[in-house]
N, C-alpha and C positions, 0 to 999 in steps of 0.2 A: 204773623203780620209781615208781609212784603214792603220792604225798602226802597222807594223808590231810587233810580239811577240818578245821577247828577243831570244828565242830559235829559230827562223824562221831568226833572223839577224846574228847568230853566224852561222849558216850553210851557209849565203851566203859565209861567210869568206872563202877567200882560206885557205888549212888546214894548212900552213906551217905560219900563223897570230895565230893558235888557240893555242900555248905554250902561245901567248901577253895575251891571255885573259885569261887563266888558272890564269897565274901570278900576272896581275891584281884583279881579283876575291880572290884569297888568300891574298893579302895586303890587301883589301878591308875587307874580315875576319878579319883577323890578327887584324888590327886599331880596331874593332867593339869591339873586344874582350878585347882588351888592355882599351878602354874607357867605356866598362861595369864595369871592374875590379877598376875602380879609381876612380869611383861614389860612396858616400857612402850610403849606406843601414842604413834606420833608422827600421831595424827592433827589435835593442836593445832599443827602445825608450821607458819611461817606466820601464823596466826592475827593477831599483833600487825603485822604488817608493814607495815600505816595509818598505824600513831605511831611508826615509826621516825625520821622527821624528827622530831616534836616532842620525844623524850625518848634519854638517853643510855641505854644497856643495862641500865646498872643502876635508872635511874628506873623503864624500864619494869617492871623484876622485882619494883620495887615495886610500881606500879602495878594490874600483875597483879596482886598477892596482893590488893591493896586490891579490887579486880574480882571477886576470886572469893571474897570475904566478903560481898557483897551479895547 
């Protein structure tokens, strides 16, 4: 049995269904994008590993924030 494509299923729709699926497809973006953004990125990981000698864990965390107010 053959599968129809997604684009082969949205043409059978009658066209006055196809505002449903627009606006489903955009929520379905929308959540994607909102759950990308709230993941965090360890791409700063690392980052401080220079002033590990100079400051205890928590100096650094201060430090940090002092850093990223400039």
């Amino acid at each position: 049995m053959e599968t129809a494509t997604l684009q082969e299923k949205i043409e059978k729709l009658p066209p006055e269904r196809l505002p449903e699926v627009i606006d489903f497809v955009e929520s379905l973006l929308e959540q994607a994008q909102k759950q990308s953004a709230t993941h965090l990125r360890m791409t700063w990981a690392g980052g401080l590993k220079e002033f590990r000698n100079q400051y205890t864990a928590l100096e650094l965390q201060k430090k940090s924030l002092e850093w990223w107010g400039d």
